[in-house]
N, C-alpha and C positions, 0 to 999 in steps of 0.2 A: 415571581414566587419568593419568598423568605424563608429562609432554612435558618432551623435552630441548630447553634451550635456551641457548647460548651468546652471549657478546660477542665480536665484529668489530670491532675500530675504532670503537667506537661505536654500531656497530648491533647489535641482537638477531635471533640467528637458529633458525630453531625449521627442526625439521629435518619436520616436518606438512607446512610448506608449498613444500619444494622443488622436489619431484612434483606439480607441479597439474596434475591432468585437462583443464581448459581454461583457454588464455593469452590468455583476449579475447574480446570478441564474435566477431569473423567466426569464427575458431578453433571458438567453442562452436558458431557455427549449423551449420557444416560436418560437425562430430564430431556432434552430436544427430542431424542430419538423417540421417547416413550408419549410425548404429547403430541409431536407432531409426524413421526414417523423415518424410517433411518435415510429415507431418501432425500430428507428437508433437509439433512446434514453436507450434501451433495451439492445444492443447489445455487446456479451462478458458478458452479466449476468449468464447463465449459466458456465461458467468460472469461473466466480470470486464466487460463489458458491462453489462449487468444488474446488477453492482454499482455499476459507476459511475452510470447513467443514475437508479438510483434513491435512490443517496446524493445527486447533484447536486439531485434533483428537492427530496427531503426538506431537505436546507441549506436552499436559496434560499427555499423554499415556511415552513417553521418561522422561516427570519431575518422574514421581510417581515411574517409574521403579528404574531412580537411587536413587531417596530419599527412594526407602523400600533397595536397595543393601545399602545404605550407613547408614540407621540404622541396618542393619545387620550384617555390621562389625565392630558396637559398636560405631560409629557415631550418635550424639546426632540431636535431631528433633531440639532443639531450638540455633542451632548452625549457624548464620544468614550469615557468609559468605560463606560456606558451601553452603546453600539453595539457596544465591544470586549466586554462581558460578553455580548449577547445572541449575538452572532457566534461566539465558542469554545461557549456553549451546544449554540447549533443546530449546530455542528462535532460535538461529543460525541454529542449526540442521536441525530444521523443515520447517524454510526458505528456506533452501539449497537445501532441498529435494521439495519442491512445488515450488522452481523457475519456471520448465516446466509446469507444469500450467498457474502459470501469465504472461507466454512467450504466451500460446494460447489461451488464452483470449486477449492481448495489439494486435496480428495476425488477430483473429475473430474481436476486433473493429476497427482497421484500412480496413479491408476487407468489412465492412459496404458499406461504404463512396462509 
């Protein structure tokens, strides 16, 4: 599709985004709640719950493991890139594994509607 967009002064304006549907939080909860009902505001919380609790669990629980394996092969605690490598690991790790979660949760909220 091609969007028309022109210069103002210096700004670009794109003529998409003139008409927004919602101008803000309060705006949005008011318009959702009133078209689609306040429980559509809810919806996919239990999800995202259940992603969170089980990505936190998975980070913390994969950091600690391998940072007690890596001081136990004589691997220093104050060794910072060490720590930052195992930390974006177990960041990734635990993503990868609660993707399918946030998959049925984003499911459950479009399933609202």
């Amino acid at each position: 599709a091609v969007v028309s967009t022109q210069s103002t002064g210096g700004q670009i304006t794109d003529e998409a985004f003139t008409n927004l549907k919602y101008r803000g939080t309060f705006h949005t909860l008011c318009l959702v709640s009133s078209e689609e009902g306040i429980r559509s505001l809810f919806s996919g919380v239990r999800f995202a719950a259940l992603r969170q609790a089980t990505y936190g669990t998975l980070k913390f629980g994969i950091f600690f493991t391998m940072k007690s394996w890596w001081n136990k092969r004589g691997g220093s605690d104050q060794f910072l890139p060490v720590t930052v490598a195992i930390g974006m690991f177990s960041g990734a790790l635990s993503s990868i594994l609660t993707t399918p979660i946030d998959r049925m949760k984003v499911i459950s909220q479009s399933k609202a509607q």
